[in-house]
N, CA, C and O of each residue as an XYZ file, in Angstrom:
636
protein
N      63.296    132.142    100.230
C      62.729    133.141    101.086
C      62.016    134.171    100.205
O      62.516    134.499     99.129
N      61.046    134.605    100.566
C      60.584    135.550    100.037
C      60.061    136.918    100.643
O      59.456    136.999    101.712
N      60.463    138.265     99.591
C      59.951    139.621    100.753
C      58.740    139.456    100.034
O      58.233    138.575     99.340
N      58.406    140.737    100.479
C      56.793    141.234    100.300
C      56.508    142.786    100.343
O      56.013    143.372    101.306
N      56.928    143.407     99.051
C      57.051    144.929     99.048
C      55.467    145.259     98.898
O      54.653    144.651     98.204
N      55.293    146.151     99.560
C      53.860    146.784     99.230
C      53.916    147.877     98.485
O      54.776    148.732     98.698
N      52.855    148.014     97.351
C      52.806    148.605     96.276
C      53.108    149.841     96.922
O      52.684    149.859     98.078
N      53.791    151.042     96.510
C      53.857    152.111     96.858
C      52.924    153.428     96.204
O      52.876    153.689     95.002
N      52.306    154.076     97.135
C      51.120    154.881     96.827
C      51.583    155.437     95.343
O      52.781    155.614     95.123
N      50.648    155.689     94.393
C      51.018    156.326     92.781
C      50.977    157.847     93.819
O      50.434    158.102     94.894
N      51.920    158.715     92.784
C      52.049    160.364     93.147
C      50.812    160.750     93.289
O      50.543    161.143     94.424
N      50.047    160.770     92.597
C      48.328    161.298     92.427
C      47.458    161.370     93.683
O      46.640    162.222     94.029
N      47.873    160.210     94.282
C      46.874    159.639     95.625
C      47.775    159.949     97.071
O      48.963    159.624     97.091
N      47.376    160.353     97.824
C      48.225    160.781     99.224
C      47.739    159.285     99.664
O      46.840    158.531     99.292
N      48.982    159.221    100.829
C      48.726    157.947    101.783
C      47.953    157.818    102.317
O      47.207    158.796    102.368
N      47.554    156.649    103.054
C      46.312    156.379    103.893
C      46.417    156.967    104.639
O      45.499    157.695    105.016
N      47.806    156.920    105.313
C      48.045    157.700    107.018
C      47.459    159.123    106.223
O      46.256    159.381    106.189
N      48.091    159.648    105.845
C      47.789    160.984    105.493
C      45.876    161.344    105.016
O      45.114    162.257    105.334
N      45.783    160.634    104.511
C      43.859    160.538    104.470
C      43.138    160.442    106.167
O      42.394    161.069    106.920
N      43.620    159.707    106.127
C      43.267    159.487    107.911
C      43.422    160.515    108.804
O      42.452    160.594    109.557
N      44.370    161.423    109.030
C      44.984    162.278    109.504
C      44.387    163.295    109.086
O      44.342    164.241    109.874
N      43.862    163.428    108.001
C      43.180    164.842    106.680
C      41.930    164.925    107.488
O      41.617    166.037    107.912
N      41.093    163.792    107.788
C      40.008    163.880    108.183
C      39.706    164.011    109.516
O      38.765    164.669    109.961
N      40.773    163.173    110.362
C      40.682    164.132    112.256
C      41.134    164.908    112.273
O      41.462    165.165    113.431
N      41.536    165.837    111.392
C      41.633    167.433    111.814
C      41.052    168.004    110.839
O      41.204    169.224    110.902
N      40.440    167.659    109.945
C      39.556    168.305    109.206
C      37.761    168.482    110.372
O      36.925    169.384    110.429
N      37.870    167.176    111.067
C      36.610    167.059    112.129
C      37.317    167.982    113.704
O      36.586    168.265    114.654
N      38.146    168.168    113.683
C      38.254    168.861    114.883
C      38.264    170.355    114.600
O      38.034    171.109    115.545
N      38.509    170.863    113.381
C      38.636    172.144    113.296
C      37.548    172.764    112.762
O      37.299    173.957    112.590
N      36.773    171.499    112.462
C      35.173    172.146    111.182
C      34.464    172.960    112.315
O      33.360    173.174    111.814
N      34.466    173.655    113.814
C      33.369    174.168    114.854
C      34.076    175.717    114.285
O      33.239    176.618    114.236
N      35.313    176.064    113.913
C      35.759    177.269    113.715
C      35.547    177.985    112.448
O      35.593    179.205    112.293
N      35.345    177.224    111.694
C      35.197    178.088    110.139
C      35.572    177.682    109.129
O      36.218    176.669    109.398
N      35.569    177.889    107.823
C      35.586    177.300    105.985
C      36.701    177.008    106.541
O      37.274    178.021    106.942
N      37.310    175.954    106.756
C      38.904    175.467    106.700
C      39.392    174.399    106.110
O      39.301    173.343    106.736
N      40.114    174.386    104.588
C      40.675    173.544    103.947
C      41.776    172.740    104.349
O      42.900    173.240    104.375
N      41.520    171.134    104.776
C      43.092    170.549    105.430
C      43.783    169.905    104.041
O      43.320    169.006    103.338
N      44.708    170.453    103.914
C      45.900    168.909    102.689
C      46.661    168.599    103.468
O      47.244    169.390    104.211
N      46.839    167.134    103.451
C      47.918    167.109    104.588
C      48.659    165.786    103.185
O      48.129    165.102    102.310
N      49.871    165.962    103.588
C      51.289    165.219    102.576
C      52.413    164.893    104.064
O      52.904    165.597    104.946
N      52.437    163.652    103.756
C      53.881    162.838    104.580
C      53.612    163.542    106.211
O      54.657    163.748    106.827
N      52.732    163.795    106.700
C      52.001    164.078    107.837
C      52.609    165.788    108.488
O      52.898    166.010    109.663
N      52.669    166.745    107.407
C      52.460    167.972    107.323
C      50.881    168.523    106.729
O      50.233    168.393    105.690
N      50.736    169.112    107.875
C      48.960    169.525    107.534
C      49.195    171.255    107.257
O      49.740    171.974    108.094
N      48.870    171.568    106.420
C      48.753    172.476    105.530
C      46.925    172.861    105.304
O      46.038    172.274    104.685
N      46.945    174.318    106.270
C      45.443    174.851    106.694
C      45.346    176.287    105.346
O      46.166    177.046    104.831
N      44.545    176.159    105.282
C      43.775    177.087    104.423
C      42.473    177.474    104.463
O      41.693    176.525    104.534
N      41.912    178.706    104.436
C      40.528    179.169    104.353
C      40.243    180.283    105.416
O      41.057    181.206    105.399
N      39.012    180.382    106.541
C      38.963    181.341    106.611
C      38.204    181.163    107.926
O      37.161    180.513    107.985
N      38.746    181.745    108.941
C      38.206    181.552    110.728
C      37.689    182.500    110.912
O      37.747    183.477    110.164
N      36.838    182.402    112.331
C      36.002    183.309    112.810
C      36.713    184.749    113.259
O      36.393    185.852    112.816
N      37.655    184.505    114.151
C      38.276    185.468    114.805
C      39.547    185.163    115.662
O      39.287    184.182    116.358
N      40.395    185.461    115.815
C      41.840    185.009    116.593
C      41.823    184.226    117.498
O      42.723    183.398    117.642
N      40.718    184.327    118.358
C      40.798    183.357    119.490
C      40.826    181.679    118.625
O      41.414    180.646    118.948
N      39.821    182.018    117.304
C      39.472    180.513    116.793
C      40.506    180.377    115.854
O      40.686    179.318    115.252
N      41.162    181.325    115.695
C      42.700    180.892    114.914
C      43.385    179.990    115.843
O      43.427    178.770    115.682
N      43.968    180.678    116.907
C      44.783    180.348    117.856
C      44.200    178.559    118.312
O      44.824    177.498    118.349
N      42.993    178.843    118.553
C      42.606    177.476    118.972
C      42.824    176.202    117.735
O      43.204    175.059    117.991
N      42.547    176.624    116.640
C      42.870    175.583    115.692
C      44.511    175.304    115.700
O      44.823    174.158    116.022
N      45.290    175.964    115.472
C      46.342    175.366    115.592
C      46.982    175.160    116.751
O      48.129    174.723    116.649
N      46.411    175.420    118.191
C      46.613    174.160    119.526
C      46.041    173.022    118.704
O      46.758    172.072    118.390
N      45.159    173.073    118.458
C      44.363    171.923    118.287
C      45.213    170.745    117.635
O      45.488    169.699    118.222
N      45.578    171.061    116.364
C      46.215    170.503    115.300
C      47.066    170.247    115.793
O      47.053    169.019    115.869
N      48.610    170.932    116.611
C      49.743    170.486    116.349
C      49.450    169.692    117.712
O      50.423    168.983    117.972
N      48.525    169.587    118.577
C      48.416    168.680    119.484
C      48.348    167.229    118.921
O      48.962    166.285    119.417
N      47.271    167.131    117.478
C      46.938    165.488    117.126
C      48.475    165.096    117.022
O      49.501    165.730    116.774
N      48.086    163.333    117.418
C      49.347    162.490    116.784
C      49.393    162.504    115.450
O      48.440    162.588    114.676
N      50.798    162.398    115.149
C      50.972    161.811    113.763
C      51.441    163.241    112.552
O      51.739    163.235    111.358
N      51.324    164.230    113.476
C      51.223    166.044    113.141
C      52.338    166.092    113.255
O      52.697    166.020    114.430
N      53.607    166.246    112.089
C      54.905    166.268    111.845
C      55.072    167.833    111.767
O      56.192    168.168    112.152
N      54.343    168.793    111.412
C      54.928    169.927    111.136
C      53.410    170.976    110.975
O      52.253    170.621    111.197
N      53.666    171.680    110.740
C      51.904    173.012    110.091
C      52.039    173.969    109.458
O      52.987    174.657    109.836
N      51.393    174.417    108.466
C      51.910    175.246    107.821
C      50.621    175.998    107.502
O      49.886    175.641    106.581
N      50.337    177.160    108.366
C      49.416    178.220    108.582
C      49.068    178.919    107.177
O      49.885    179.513    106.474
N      47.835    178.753    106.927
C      47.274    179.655    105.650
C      46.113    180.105    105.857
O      45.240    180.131    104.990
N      45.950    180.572    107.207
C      44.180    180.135    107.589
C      44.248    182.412    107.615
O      45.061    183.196    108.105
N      43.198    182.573    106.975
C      43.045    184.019    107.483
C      41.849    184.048    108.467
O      41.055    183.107    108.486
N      41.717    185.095    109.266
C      40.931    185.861    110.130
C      40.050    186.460    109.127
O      40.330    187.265    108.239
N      38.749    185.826    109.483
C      37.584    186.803    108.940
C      37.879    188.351    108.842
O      37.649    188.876    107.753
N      38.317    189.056    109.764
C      38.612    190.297    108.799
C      39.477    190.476    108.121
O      39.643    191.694    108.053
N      40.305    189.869    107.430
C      41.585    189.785    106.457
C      42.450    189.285    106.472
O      43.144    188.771    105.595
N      42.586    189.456    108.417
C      44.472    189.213    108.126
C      44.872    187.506    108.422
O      44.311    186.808    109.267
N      45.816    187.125    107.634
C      46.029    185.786    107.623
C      47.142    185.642    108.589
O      47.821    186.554    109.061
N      47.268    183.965    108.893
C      48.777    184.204    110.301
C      49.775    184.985    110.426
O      50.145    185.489    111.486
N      50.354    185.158    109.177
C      51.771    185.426    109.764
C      51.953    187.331    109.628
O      53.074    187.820    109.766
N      51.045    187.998    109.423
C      50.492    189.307    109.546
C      49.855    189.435    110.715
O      50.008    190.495    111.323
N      49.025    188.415    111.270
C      48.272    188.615    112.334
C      49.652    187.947    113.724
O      49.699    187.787    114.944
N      50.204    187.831    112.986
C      51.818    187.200    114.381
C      52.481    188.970    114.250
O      52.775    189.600    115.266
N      52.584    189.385    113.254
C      53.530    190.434    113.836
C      52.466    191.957    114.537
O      52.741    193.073    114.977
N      51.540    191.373    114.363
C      50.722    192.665    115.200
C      51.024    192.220    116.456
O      51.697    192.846    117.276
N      50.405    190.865    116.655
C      50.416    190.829    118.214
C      52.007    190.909    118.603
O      52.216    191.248    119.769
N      53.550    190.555    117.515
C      54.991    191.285    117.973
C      54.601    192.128    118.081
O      54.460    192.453    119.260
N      54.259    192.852    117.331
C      54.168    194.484    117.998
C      53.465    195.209    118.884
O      54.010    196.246    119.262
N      52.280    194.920    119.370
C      51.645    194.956    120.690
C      52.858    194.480    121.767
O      53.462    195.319    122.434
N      53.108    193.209    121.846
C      54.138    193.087    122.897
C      55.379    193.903    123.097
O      55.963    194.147    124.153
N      55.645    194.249    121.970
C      56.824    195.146    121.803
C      56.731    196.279    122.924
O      57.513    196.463    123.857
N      55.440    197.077    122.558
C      54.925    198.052    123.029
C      55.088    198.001    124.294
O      55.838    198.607    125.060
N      54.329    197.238    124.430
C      54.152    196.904    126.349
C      55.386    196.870    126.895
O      55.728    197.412    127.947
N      55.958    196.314    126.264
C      57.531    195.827    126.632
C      58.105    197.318    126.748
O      57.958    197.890    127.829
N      58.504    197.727    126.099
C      58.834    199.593    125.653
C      58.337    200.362    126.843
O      59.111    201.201    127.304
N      56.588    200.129    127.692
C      56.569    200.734    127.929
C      56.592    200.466    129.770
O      56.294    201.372    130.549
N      56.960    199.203    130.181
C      57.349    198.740    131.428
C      58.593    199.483    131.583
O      59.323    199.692    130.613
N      58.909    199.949    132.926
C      60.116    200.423    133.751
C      61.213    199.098    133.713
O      61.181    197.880    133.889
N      62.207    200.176    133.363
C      63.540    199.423    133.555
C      63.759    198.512    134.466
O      63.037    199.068    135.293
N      64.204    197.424    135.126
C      65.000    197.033    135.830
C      65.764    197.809    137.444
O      66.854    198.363    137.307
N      65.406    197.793    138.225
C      66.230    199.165    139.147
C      67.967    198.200    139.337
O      68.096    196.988    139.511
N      68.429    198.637    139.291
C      69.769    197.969    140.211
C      69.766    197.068    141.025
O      68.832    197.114    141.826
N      70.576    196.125    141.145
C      70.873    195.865    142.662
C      71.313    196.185    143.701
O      72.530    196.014    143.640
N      71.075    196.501    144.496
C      71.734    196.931    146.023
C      72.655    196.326    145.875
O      72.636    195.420    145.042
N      74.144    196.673    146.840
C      75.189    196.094    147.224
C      75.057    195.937    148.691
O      75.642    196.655    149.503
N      73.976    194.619    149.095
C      74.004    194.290    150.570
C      75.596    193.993    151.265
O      76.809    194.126    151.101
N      74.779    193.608    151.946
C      76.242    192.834    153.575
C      76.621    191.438    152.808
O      77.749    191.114    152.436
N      75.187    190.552    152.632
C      75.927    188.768    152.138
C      76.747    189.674    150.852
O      77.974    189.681    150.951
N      76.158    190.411    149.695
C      77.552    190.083    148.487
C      78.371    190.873    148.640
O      79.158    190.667    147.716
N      78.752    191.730    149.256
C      79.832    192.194    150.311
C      80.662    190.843    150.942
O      81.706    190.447    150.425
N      80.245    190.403    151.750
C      80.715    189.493    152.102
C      81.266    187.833    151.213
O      82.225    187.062    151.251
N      80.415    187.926    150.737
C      80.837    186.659    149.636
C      82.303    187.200    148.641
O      83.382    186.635    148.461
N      81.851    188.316    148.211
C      83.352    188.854    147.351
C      84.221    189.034    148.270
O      85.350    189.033    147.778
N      84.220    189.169    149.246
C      85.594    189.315    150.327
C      86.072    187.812    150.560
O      87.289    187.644    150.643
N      85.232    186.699    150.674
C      85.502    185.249    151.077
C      86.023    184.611    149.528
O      86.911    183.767    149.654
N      85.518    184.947    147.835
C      86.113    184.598    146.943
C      87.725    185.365    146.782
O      88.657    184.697    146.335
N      87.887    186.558    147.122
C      88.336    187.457    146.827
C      89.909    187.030    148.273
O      91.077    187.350    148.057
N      89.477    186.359    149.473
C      90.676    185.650    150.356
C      91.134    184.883    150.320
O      92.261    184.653    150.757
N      89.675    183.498    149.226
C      90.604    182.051    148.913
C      91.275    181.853    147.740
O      91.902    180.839    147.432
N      91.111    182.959    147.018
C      91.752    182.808    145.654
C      93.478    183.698    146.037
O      94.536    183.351    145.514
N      93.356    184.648    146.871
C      94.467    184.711    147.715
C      95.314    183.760    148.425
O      96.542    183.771    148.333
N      94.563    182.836    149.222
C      95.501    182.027    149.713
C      95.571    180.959    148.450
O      96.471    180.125    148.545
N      95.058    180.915    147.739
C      95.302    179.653    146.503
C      96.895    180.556    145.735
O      97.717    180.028    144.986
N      96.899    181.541    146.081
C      98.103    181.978    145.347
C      99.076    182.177    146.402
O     100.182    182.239    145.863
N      99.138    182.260    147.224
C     100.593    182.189    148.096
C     100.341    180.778    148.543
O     101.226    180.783    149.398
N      99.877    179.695    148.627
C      99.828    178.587    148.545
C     100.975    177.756    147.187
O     101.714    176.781    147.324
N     100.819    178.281    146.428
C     101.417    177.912    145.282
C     103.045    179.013    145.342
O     104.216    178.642    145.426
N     102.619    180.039    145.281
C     104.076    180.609    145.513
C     104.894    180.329    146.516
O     106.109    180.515    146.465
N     104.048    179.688    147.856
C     104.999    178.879    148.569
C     105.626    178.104    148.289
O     106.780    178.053    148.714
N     104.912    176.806    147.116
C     105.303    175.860    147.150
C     106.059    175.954    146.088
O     106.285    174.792    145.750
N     106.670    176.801    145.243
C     107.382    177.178    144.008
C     108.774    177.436    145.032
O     109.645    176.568    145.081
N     108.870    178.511    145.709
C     110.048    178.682    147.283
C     109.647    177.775    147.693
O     108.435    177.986    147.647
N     109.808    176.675    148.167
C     109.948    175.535    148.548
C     110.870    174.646    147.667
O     111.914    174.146    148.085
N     110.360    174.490    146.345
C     111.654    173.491    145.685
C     112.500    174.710    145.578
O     113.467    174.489    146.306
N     112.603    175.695    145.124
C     113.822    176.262    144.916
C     114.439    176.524    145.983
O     115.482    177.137    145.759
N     114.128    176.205    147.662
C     115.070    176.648    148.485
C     115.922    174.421    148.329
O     117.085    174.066    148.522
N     114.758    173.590    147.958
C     115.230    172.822    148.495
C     116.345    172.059    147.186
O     116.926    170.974    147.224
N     116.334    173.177    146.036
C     117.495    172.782    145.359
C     118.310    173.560    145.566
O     119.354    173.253    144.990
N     118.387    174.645    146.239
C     119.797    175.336    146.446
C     120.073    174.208    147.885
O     121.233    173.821    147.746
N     119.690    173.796    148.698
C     120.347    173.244    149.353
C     120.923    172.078    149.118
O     121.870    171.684    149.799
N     120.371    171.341    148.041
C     120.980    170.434    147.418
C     122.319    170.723    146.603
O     123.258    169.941    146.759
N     122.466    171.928    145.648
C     123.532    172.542    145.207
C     124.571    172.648    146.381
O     125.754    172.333    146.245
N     124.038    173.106    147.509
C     125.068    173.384    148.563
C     125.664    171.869    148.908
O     126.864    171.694    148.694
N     125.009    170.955    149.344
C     125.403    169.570    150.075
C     126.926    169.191    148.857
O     128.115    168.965    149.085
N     126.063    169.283    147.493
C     127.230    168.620    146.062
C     128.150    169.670    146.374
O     129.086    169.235    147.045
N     128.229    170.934    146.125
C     129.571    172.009    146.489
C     130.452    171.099    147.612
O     131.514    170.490    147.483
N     129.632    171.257    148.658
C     130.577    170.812    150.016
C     130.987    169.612    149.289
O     131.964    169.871    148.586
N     130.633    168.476    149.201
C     131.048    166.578    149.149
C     132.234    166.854    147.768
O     133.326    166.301    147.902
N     132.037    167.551    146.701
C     132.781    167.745    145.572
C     133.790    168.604    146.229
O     134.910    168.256    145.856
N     133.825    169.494    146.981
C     135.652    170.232    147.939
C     136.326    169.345    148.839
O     137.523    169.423    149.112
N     135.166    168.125    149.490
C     136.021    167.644    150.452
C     136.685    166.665    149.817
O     137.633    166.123    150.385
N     136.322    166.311    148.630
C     137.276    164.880    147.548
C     138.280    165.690    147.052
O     139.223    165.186    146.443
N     138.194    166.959    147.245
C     139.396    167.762    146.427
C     139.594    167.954    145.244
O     140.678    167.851    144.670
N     138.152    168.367    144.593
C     137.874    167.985    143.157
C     137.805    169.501    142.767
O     137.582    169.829    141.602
């Protein structure tokens, strides 16, 4: 029998998949701006330099949409400076803001139904307990009467 190992790529040279992959997203992202793709073991790794956020944002829908896109690793800056992960905590902090500056939450009312529902949890968990404490007085009445029957049968043998 014989296998059939295929030569394994030298370190120097990336895989085919990975060449292949370098170049449909190197062609889908070339409408936005200077953008360098390396892509290794099908992590694409962006670098260079976009028009403006909207064409940030759109390149990496873009990308982590292709098949074969294991992971991404953002290096792309915004024509005016700021690169992803600077340009992620502005827009945290814009949301923050907004967030900060929306009204609380008001309360809930205490209607009639949850009024009513806590009175109906609040009666069967009641009868679930004298249900059970019944049935606890229940064997213990029905072993004292058993104690009683052995008393009596053990006096009348004269024991």
């Amino acid at each position: 029998m014989v296998h059939f190992f295929p030569e394994p790529p030298r370190p120097d040279e990336p895989a085919p998949a990975d060449v292949r992959l370098a170049r449909r997203v190197a062609g889908a992202v070339s409408e936005h701006g200077s953008v360098d793709v390396h892509v290794q073991n099908g992590v694409v790794m962006l670098t260079g330099v976009v028009r403006d956020g909207s064409s940030h944002d759109a390149v990496l829908r873009r990308v982590k949409a292709m098949p074969g896109v294991r992971d991404l690793c953002d290096g792309l800056e915004v024509s005016d400076g700021r690169i992803g992960p600077g340009r992620d905590a502005e827009l945290f902090g814009t949301l923050a803001a907004r967030l900060a500056l929306r009204p609380a939450p008001r309360p809930r009312r205490r209607g009639t139904v949850a009024v009513a529902a806590r009175a109906a949890v609040v009666t069967a968990a009641a009868g679930v307990v004298l249900v059970e404490i019944a049935g606890w007085l229940t064997i213990l009445m029905a072993l004292g009467v058993l104690a009683l029957i052995a008393d009596v049968l053990l006096r009348g043998r004269g024991r």
